[in-house]
C-alpha positions in Angstrom: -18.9 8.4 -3.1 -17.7 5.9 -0.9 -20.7 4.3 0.2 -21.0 2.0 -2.9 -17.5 1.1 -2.7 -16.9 0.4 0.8 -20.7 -0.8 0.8 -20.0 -3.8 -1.6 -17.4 -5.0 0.8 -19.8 -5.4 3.9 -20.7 -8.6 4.8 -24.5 -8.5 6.6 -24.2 -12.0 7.4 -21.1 -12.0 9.6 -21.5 -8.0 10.3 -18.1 -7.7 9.6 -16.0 -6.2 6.4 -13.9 -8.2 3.8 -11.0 -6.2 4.7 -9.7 -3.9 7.8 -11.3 -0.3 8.6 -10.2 1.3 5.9 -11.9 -0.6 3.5 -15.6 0.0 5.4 -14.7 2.0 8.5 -16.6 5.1 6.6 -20.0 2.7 5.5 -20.2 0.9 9.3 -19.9 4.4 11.1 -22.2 6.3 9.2 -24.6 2.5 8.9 -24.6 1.4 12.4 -27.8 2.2 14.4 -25.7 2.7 17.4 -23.9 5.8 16.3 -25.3 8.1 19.0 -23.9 10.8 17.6 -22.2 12.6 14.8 -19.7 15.6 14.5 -18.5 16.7 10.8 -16.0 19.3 10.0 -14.7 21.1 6.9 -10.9 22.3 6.3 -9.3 24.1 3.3 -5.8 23.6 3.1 -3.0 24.2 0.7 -3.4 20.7 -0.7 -7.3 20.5 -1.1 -10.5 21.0 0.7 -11.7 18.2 3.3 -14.8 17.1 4.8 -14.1 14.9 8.0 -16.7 13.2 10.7 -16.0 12.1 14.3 -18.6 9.2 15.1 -19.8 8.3 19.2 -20.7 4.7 19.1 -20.3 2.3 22.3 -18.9 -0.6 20.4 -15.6 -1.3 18.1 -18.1 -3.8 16.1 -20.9 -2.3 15.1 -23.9 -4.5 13.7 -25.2 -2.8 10.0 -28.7 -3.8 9.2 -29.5 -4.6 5.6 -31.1 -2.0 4.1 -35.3 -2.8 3.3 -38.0 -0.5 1.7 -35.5 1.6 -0.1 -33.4 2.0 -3.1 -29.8 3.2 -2.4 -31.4 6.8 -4.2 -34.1 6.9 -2.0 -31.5 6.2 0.9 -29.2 8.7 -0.2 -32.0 11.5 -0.6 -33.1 10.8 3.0 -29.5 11.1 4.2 -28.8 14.3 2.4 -32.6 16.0 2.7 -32.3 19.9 3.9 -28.6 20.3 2.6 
């Protein structure tokens, strides 16, 4: 999905993405510890079904720690457990 992609584009260094929030807006929202909150939503509609998320974070620049004692599976599997 589109945490590989936009993933690959994240610079940890600089905490900032090679390109403009389209390009990792989705990976730093859903990344950054200081997303206090999250609110998803699902919509059917004559031209496809959609899954969207409203994130609460006090900051326009979130920082994205590298990820450490996990694979991306393992990461994935935690982020998904109970659905």
């Amino acid at each position: 999905m589109w945490y590989d992609q936009e993933e690959t584009k994240w610079n940890y260094d600089s905490n900032q993405c090679n390109g403009g929030w389209a390009t990792c807006g989705h990976f730093s929202n859903m990344m950054s510890p200081s997303v206090t909150s999250i609110a998803c939503g699902w919509s059917e509609c004559a031209n496809g079904n959609y899954v969207w998320c409203n994130y609460n974070t006090p900051t326009q620049t979130p920082k994205v720690p590298r990820i450490s004692g996990m694979s991306k599976a393992e990461l994935k599997t935690s982020l998904t457990a109970g659905y």
